[in-house]
N, C-alpha and C positions, 0 to 999 in steps of 0.2 A: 598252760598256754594262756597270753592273753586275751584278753576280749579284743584288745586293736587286731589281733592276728583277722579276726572276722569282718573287723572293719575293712582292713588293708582287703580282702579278699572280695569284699564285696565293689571297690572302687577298682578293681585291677577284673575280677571274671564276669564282673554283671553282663559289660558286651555280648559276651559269649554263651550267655544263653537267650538270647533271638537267634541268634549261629545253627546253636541246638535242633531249636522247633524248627529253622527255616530250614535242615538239611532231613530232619526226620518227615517233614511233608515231604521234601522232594524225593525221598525213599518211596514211601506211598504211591507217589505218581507216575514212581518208573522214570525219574530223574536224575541226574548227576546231583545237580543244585549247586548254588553259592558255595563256594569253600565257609568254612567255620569260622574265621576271622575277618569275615564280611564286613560285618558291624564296625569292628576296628581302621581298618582302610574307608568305611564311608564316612565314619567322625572323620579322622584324619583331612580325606579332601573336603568335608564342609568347610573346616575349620581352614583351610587354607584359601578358602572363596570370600569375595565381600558380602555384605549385606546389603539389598534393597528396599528402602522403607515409603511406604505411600504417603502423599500430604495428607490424606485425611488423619493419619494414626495420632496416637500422643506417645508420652511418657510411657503411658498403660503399657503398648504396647511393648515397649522393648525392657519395660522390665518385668514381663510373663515369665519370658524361658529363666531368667536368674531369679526370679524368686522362687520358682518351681524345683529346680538345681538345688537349690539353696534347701527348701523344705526337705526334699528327698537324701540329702548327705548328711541332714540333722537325724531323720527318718534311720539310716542305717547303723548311726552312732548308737540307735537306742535299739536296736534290732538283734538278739544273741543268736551266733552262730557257733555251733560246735561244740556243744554241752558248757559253754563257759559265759560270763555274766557279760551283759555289752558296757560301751566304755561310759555312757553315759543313763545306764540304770539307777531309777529313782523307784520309791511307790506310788503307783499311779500311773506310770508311764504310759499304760495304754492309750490312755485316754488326749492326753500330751500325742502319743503317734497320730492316733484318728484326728486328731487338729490339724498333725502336719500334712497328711494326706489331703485334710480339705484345705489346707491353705495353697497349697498347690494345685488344687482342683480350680480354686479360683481365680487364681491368676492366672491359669491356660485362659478361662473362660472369660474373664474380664479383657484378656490380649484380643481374642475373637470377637466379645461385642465389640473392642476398640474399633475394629477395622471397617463397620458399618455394612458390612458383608449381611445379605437376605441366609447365605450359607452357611456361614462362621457362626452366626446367634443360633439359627434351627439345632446347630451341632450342641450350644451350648445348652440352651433350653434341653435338649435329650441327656447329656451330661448329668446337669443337675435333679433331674428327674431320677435319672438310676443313680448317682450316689445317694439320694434319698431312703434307697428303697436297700442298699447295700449297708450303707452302714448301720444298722437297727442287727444285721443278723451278722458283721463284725464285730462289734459290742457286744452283742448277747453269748456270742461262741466263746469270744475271749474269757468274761464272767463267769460262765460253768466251767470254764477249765482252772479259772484262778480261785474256786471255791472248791473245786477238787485236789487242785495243788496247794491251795493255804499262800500262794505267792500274790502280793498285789504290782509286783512291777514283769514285764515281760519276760526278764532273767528269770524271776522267781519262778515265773510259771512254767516256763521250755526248760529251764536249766533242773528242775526237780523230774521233770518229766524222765520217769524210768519203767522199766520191765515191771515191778511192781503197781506202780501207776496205774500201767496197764490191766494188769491183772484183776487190779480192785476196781477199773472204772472202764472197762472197754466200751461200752456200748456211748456213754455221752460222749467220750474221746471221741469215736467212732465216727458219731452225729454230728461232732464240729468239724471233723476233718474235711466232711464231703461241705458243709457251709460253707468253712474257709475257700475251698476248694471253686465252687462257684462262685463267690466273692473276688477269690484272686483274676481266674475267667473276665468278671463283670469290672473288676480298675484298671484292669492292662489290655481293655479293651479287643479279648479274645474272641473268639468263637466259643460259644453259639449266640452271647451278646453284642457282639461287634466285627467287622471283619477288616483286620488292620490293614488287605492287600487291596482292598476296594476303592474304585476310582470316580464311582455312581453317588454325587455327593448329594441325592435325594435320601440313599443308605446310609450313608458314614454318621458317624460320632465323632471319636476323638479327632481321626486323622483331617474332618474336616473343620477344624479347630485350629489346626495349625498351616492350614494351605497358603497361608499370606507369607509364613516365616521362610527363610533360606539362610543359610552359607553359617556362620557360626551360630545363630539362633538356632538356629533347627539342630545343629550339633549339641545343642547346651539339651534342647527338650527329648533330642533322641538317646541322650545317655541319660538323662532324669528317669526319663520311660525304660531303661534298662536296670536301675537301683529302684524303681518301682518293681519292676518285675521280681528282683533279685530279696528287698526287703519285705515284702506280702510274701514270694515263697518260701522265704527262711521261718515264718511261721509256722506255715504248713506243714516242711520238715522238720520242723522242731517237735511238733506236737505227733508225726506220726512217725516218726523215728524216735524212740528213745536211747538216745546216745551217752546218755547221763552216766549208763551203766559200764562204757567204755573209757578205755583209756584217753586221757588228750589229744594223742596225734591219731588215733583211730577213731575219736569223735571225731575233728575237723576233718577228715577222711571221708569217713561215711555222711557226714554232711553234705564236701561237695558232691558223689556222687547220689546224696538225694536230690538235691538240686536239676543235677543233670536229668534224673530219671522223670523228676516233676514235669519239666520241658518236654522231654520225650510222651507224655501223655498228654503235654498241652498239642502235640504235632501230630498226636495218634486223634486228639480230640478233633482236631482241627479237620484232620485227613476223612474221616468218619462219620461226621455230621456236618448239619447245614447252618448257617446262620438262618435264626428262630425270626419268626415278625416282631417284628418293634412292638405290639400289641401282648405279646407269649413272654417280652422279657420281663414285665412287670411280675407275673405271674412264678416266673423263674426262682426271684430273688426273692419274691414271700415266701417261695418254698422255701429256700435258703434261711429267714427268718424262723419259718414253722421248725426246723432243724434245730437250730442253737436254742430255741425257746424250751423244746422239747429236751434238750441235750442237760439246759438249766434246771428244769423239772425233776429229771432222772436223777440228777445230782446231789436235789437236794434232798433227796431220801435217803 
């Protein structure tokens, strides 16, 4: 199978898991909820509404959500899903990813100071405060797995990942996984880091980043924010699934339903806990750090 089968897959299901979490909270709550192809019908009518843009903005601003777009579909080219290499695997790639991630981080944020918003900048300023404090234990997670796997591009490293793997390195795998795990949490601005359904914009983060955008903007940054979601959790399945040991179509199988299940515990996480103080997430994400450091260590004995 090819590596595009993953790509196509991630530009075609990413919608569909906010679908996911936002039907498995409303399980939780004794709800019906949003049908699963929510996501899809509210692209849809953005996309079909105009945009309204403020005199104060610039350029900045309306080129956020596309260069954000932009970063995150370069993001999933290099992303292997389904025990197979991605389309645009190099050595090195990780590090090439965590760029793309922050370049996309900063054109949200640079669209929000554009707007001269008291709101938009506090969001941003918190923003880059926790990707600070994330990416040190994204890198260092990645590192002890690509020194356990002998891979230095992200292929190398997911796509080796097998039952054997396991068997000889469970405990730092182990250590990355919950890293990754709170990291993925802490960019797609989940709970217990953030709370995406939150309207209280002395709380928000991301969402109050983008409270200026509407009608196709805001469709460009809502399906960014779904290949965000879709390429940080193909990591995570990658490395706690080992698929490698499977056939083709039963690896991209059991991929998507890792996928699916990831969601389902960001919706049990979600359902379960509170969003933590703004003060507790710093704290969060060292932990996160102490993890992969630790994961590094064990590794390298």
């Amino acid at each position: 199978m090819s590596g595009y089968a993953g790509l196509l897959a991630a530009l075609v299901l990413a919608p569909l898991l906010p679908g996911v979490i936002n039907r498995t909270k409303s399980f939780f709550a004794g709800r019906r909820g949003p049908p699963l192809l929510q996501p899809y019908f509210d692209l849809a009518k953005l996309l079909r509404k105009g945009a309204v843009y403020s005199t104060t903005t610039t350029w900045l601003f309306r080129a956020g959500p596309v260069v954000g777009l932009a970063a995150m579909l370069v993001a999933a080219a290099l992303a292997p899903f389904g025990g197979v290499s991605a389309p645009l695997a190099f050595a090195g790639d990780f590090l090439f990813f965590a760029g793309l991630l922050g370049v996309a981080r900063f054109a949200t944020m640079l669209a929000a100071l554009d707007t001269g918003s008291s709101f938009e900048g506090m969001g941003a300023s918190r923003e880059a405060q926790f990707a600070a404090l994330a990416e040190p234990a994204f890198l260092l997670g990645l590192t002890a797995v690509a020194w356990k796997t002998g891979g230095l591009s992200l292929s190398g490293m997911l796509g080796t990942t097998s039952f054997a793997t396991w068997s000889g390195a469970a405990a730092p795998l182990a250590l990355v996984c919950v890293s990754l795990l709170v990291v993925f949490l802490a960019e797609n601005a989940r709970i217990p880091v953030d709370d995406p359904n939150t309207h209280l914009e002395l709380t928000m983060i991301h969402e109050v980043m983008v409270l200026d955008h509407g009608g196709p903007d805001l469709a460009l940054i809502q399906y960014a924010a779904a290949l965000k979601l879709w390429v940080l959790g193909s990591l995570v399945v990658g490395i706690a699934l080992p698929v490698r040991s499977l056939a083709h179509g039963w690896a991209f199988a059991a991929s998507v339903a890792g996928m699916l299940a990831l969601c389902v515990v960001v919706g049990v996480v979600e359902s379960c806990l509170a969003r933590l103080r703004l003060t507790r997430v710093p704290q969060l994400l060292l932990g996160a750090g102490v993890l992969s450091l630790l994961a590094l260590f064990i590794g390298l004995k």
